[in-house]
C-alpha positions in Angstrom: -60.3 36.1 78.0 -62.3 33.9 75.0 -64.9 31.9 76.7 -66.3 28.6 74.7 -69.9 27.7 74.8 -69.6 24.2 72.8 -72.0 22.1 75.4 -75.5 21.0 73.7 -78.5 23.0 75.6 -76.3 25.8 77.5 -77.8 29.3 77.7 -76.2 32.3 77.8 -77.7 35.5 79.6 -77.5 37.9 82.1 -78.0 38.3 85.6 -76.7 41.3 87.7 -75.4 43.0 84.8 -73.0 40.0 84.6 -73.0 36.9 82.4 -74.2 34.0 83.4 -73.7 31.1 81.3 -75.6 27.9 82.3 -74.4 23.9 81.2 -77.1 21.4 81.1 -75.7 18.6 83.2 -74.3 15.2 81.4 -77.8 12.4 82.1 -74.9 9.8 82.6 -73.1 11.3 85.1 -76.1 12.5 86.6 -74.7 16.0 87.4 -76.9 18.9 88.5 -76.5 22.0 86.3 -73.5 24.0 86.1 -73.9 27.8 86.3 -70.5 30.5 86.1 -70.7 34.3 86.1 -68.5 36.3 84.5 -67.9 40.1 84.5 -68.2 41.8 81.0 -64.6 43.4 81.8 -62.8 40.3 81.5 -63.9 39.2 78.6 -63.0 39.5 75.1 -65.6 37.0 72.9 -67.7 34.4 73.0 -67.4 31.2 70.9 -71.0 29.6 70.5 -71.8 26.5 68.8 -74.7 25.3 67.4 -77.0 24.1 70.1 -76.5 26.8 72.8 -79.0 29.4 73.3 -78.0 33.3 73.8 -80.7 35.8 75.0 -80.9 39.4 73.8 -79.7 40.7 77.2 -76.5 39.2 76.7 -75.8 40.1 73.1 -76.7 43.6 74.1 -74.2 43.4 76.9 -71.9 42.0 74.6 -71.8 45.3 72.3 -71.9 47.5 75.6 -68.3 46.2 76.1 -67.1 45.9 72.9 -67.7 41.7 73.0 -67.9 40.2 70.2 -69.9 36.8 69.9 -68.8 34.3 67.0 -71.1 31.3 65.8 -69.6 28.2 64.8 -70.2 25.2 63.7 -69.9 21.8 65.4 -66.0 21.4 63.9 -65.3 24.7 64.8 -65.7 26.9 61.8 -67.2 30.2 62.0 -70.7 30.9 60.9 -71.1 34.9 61.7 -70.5 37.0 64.8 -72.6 39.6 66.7 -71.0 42.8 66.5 -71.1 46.9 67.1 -72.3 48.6 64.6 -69.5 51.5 64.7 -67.0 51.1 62.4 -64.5 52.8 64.5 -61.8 54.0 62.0 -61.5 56.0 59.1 -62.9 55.4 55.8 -59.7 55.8 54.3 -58.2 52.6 55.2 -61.2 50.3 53.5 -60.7 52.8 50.3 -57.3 52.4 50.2 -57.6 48.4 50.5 -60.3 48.5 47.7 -57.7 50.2 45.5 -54.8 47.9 46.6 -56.9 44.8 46.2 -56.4 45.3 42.6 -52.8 46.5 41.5 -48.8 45.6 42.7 -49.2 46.4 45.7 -51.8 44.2 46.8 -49.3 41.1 45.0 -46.3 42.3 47.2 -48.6 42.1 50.0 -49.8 38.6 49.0 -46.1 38.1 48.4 -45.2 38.8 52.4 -47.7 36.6 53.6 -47.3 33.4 51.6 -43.4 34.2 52.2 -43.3 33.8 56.0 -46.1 31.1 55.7 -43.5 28.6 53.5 -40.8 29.7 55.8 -42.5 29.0 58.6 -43.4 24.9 57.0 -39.8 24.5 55.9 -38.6 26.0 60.0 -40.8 23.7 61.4 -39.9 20.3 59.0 -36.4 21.4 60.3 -37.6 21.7 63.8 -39.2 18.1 63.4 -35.9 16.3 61.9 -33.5 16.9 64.5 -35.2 14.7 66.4 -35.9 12.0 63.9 -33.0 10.3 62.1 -34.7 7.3 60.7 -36.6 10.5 58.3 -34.2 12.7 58.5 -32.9 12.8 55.0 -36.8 12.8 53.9 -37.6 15.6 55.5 -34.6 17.9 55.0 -35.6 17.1 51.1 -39.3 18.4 51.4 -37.4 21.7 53.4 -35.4 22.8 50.4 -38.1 22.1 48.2 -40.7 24.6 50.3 -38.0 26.7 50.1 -37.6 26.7 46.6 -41.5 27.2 46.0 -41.0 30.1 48.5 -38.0 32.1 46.6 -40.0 31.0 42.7 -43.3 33.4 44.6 -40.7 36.1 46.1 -39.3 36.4 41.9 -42.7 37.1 40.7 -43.8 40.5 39.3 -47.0 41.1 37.9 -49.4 44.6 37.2 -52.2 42.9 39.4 -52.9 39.2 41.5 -54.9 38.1 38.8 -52.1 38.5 36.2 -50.1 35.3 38.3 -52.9 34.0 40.9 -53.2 30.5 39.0 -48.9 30.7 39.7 -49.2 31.5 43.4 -51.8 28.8 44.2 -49.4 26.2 42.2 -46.4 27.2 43.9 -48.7 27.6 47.5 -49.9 24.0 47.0 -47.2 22.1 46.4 -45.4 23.3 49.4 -48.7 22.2 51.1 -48.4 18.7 49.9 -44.6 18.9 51.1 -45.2 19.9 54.3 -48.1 17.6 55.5 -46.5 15.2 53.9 -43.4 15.5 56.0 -45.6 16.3 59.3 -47.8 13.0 58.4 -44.2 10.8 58.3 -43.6 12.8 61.5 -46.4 12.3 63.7 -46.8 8.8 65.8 -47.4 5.7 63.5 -51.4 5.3 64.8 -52.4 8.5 63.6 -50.6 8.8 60.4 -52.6 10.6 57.8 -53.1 11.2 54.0 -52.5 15.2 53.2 -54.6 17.9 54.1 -58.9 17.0 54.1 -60.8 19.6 54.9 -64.9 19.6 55.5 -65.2 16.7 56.4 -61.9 15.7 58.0 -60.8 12.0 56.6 -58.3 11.5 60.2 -57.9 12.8 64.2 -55.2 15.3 63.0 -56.9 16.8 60.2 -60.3 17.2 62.5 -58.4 19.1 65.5 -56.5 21.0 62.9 -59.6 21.9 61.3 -61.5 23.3 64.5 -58.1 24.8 65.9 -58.1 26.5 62.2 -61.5 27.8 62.8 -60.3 29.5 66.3 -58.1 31.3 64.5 -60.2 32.3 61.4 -62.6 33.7 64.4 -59.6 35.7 66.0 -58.1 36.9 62.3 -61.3 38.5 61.8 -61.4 40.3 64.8 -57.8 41.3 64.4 -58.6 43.4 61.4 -61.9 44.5 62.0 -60.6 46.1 65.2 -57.7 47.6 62.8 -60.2 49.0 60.8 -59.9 46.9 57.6 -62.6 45.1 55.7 -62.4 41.5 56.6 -64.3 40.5 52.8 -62.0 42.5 51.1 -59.2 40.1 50.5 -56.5 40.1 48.1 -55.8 36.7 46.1 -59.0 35.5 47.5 -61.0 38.7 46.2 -63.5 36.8 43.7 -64.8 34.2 46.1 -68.2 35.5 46.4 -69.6 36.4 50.0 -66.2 35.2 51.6 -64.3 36.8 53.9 -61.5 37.2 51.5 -58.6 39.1 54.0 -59.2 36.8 56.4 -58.1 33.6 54.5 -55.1 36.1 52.8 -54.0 37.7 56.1 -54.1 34.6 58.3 -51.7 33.0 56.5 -48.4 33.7 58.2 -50.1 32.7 61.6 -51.3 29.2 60.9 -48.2 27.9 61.9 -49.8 28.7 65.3 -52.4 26.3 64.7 -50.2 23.3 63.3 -47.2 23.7 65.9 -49.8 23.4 69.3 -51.8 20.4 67.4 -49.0 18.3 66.2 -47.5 18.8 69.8 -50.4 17.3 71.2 -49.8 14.3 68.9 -46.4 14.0 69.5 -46.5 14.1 73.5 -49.7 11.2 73.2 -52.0 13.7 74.8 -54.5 13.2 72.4 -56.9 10.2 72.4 -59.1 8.4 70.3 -61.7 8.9 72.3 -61.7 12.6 71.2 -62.9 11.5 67.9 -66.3 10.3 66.6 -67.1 9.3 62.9 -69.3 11.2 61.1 -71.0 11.0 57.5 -67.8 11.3 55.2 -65.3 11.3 57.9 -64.1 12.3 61.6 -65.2 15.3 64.1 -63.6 15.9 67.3 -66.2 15.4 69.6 -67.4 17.3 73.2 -64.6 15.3 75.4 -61.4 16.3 72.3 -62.8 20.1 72.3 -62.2 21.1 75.5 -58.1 19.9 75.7 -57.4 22.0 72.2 -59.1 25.1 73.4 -57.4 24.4 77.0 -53.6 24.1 75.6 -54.5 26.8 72.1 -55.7 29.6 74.1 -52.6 29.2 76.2 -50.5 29.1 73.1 -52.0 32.4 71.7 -53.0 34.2 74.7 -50.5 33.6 77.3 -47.1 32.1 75.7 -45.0 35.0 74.7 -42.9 35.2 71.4 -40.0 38.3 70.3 -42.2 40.3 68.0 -40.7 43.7 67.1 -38.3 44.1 69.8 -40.6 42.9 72.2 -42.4 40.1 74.0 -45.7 39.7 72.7 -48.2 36.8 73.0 -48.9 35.7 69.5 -52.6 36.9 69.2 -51.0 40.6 70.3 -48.6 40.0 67.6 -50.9 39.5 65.1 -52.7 42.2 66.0 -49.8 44.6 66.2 -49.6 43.3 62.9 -53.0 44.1 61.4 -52.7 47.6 62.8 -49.3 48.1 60.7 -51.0 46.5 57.5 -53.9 49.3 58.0 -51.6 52.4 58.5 -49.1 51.1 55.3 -52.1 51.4 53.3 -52.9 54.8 54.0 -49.1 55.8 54.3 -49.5 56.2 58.8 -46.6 56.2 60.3 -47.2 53.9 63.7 
């Protein structure tokens, strides 16, 4: 279980050897001051924001039980995490991911994961069109044209990333640009938006997709960490200095995750604008939007179960199946 700590003025600590996580009551609604307990055993992480306090007690709990506790920002995207200090694998694996970071085999790897991630845009555009003629043709066009970005990265062959980098991100973006273009024509009329924005978000969509993206960043991370890989060294994202390079590489294939649960919420009008403040620059997803994404994403990941491998699988287990595999290819382990 991921427990969220996004109220202003809650504490975390610990009483009884359990964790206690206190909510400083609403002064409108004049509610007294909510208090939960929670045994270490059923929990997985925390997910702080800015604004909540955490005492030592409960951060040393935490690595007692093998808990991480992430830090994010107000729109949801990480800042660091509390975390053992045991690596808990072999060496072998971050040596061998060094090496690969640098030659063909970290490109074909690269390859994979921006593979899956256009076919998983151009699935979903043809998910999306069979139930809307009036765009129909429109969006069948942006398909094949993903598509076609997605076969011109599969034909390249280079000694190294760097040699055809500048290529992938071409190719990457304009599938991008198809894509949100196709899910903006999709989505209902009010909250029709212009492309992808980022930090700030410009629209609604963009500021759930945002934090929902930040979720998953946080559970990425932990996914390869507890694989044994080294979450800054990243592949096509290796020179961005002090960034968690493998996570932005590896998540890839799994932000589909992200866009299919928020554009459902659109498209079923359970989203409101009330879940939306402006900000300086653009839109946040404020304290009553925050709740109903982490409500219906942690269901999506955690609970909903997908055919991964010849089994059912939730799609956080499948990702971490995955990470596993991606650790024991690089040092030639059989699973």
């Amino acid at each position: 279980m991921q427990i969220f700590i996004n109220t202003y003025g809650s504490y975390l600590h610990v009483k009884e050897d359990m964790f206690e996580v206190k909510t400083r009551p609403d002064p409108k609604q004049k509610d007294k001051i909510k208090v939960n307990h929670i045994a270490a055993h059923k929990i997985t992480s925390f997910v702080v924001s800015k604004g909540a306090a955490i005492s030592t007690d409960a951060i040393a709990l935490a690595v007692k039980h093998n808990i991480d506790i992430v830090v994010v920002e107000n729109n949801g995207h990480p800042l660091g995490r509390f975390w053992h200090s045991k690596l808990g694998s072999t060496t072998k694996i971050r040596k061998r991911q060094l090496e690969v970071s640098m030659d063909a085999v970290g490109l074909e790897w690269i390859k994979q994961w921006l593979i899956v991630k256009l076919q998983n845009q151009a699935e979903y555009l043809g998910d999306l069109r069979k139930h809307r003629p009036k765009i129909s043709i429109t969006l069948a066009e942006s398909e094949k044209r993903i598509l076609e970005q997605c076969e011109k990265i599969a034909e390249l062959k280079a000694d190294s990333i760097s040699d055809v980098a500048e290529r992938i991100r071409g190719l990457e973006g304009t599938a991008g640009r198809l894509y949100f273009g196709g899910l903006s024509k999709s989505i209902p009329e009010e909250f029709n938006f212009k492309g992808r924005s980022f930090r700030p978000a410009q629209d609604p969509f963009n500021a759930m997709l945002n934090y929902a993206y930040g979720i998953l960043y946080s559970r990425t991370e932990r996914a390869l960490m507890l694989a044994g890989l080294d979450p800054y060294v990243g592949f096509l994202h290796r020179d961005d200095y002090n960034s968690k390079s493998l996570v932005f590489d590896f998540i890839e294939p799994y932000r589909i995750h992200a866009e299919r649960c928020v554009f459902a919420l659109f498209s079923k009008k359970q989203v409101n604008k009330t879940f939306f403040e402006d900000i300086s620059g653009g839109v946040s997803l404020n304290a009553d939007g925050k709740p109903v994404l982490v409500e219906h994403f942690m269901k999506y990941l955690d609970q909903d179960t997908i055919r991964h491998k010849g089994r059912n699988q939730t799609r956080y287990n499948a990702m971490q199946l995955d990470a596993h595999n991606f650790a024991n290819t690089l040092i030639a382990k059989e699973e």
